[in-house]
N, C-alpha and C positions, 0 to 999 in steps of 0.2 A: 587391464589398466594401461595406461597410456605411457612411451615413452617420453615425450616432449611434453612439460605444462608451462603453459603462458598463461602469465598471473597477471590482474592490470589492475590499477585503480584510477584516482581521476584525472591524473595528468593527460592520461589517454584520450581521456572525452573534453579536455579544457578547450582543444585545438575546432572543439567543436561547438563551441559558444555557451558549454554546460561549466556552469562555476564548480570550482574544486570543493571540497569535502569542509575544510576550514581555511581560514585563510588567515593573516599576522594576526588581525583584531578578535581574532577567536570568534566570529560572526558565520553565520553560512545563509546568503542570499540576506541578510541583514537581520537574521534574527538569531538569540543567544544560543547554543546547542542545547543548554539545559532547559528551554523551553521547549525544545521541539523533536528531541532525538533521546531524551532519557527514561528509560521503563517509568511508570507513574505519568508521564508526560500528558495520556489521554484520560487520567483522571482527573488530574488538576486546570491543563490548560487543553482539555478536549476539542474546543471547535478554532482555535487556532492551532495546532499540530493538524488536525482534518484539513483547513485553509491552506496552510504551507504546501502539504503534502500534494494538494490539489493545483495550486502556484506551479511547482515542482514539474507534475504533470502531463498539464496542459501546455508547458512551456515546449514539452519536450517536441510535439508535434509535428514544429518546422525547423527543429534539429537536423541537422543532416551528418552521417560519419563522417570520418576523414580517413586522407588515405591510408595509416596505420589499423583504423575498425576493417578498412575493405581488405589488406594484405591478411589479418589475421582468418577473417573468413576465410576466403581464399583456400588459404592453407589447412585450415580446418576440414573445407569438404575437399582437400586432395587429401588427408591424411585423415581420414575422420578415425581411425582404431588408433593413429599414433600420439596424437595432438591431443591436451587437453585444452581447453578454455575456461577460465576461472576470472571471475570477476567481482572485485568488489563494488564497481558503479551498479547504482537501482535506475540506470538509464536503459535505453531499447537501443544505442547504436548499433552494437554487433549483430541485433537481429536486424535490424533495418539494410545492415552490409551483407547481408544473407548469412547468417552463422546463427543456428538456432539451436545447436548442440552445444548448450554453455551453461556452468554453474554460476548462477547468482549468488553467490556467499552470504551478502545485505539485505538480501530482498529486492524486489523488483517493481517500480514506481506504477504499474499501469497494474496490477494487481491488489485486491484488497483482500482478506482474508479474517473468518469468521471467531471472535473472542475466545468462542466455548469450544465449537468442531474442524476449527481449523481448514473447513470447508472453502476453496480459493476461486475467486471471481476474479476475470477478466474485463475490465471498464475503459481498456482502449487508453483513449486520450480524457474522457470527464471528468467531469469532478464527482466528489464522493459528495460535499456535502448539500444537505437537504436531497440528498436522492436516494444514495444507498445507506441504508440504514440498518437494517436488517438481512439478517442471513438468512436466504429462501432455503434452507434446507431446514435449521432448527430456530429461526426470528430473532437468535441473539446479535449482539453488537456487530459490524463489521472496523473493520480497521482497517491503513495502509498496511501492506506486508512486507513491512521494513524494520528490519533490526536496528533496536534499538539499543544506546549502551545500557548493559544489565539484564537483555531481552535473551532467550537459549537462541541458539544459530545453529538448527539441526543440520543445513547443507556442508559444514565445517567438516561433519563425518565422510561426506563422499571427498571434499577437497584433502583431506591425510586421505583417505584410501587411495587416491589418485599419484599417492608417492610412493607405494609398493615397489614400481617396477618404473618409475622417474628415471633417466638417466639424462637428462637435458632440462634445465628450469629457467625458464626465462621472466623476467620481473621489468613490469613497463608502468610508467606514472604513479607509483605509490613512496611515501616519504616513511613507509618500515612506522609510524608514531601510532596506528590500529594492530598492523600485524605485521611484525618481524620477522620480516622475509630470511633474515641470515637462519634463524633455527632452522632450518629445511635444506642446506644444504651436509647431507651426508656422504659421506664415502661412496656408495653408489653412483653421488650424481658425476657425471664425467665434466659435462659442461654446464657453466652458469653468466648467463649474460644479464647486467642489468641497467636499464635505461632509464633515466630520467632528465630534468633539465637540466638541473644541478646538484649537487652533492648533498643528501641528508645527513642532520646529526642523527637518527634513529638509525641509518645501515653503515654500515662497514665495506666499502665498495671492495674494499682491496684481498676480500677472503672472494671475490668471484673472478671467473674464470675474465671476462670483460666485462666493463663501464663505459657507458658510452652517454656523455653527458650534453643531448642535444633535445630539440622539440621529437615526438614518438612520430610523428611523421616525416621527420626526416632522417631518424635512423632506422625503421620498422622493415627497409629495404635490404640494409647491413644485416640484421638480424634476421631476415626472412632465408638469407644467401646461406647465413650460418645452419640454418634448421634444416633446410632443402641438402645440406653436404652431408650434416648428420644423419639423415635419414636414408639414404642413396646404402 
């Protein structure tokens, strides 16, 4: 397990033209999250959650990272046994910055996966719908493979296991309102850095070791300095 884990959500990928998770009017890309992100979702509102997800997508294509996806790689493949990479975006930037050693927590937007066998297809940039429909392994439904609220999130097990032996946690672009980054810091951890734009009411900045309340590309330099002494 990894000494260092960097935990990121969407502030990270904002700088990259990809809209955040939700935003004041409770909307994401202008539709309500209980249409299109709640377990039941693709039973009731099936080919529009297919449509979004597919929006979603094909949007991502001429995404391009910024320079906090490229420092994270980076450092991932200089320290690839030290470093974790944990992610709650279903975007491809980190893989696009070369960092392909990364948990997806949510799921992963270019990926669909099979109703019944769980069986996971890679679709690139396409769209699902009117194409993939069926699971070439057993013909049952395919889906986006994205967690849904009320959906299990089996990657959640390797993200705790990956705190066994954490002595460094760093937290980039998440506002703590999915997942409460303060539970995670234990006695073990030595250091805790956490960056966003601005101050959330979900976290508690002041139980971390620093805060540092700027865009993730302009501080991911600061905090790359910090990783690079701790690991020396």
């Amino acid at each position: 397990m990894a000494k260092v884990i960097i935990f990121s959500g969407a502030g990270i990928s904002a700088e990259s033209g990809i809209s955040t998770f939700r935003d004041n009017d409770g909307l994401w890309e202008n539709h309500k999250i209980e249409d299109v992100c709640i377990k039941g979702c693709l039973d009731t509102n099936r080919d529009m959650t297919i449509k979004f997800y597919d929006m979603l997508r094909t949007n991502l294509k001429d995404k391009e990272p910024n320079h906090a996806h490229k420092i994270v790689a980076k450092l991932k493949n200089k320290y690839p046994n030290e470093i974790a990479v944990i992610t709650q975006n279903i975007d491809d930037m980190f893989e696009k910055a070369g960092c392909n050693d990364l948990i997806h927590v949510h799921g992963f937007l270019k990926e669909l996966r099979c109703e019944n066998c769980n069986h996971t297809l890679n679709i690139n940039y396409e769209e699902q719908f009117d194409k993939y429909e069926d699971c070439p392994k057993c013909n049952n439904k395919l889906r986006p493979n994205i967690v849904f609220f009320g959906d299990e999130a089996p990657k959640y097990q390797e993200f705790y296991k990956e705190f066994d032996d954490c002595e460094m946690f760093i937290v980039i672009g998440t506002s703590g309102a999915v997942v409460n980054t303060d539970m995670f810091l234990n006695p073990d951890i030595k250091i805790s850095i956490l960056n966003n734009l601005e101050p959330s009411f979900y976290i508690n900045e002041e139980v971390y070791t620093k805060a540092i309340f700027k865009p993730a590309s302009k501080a991911i330099d600061e905090i790359a300095g910090d990783i690079e002494e701790f690991l020396k």
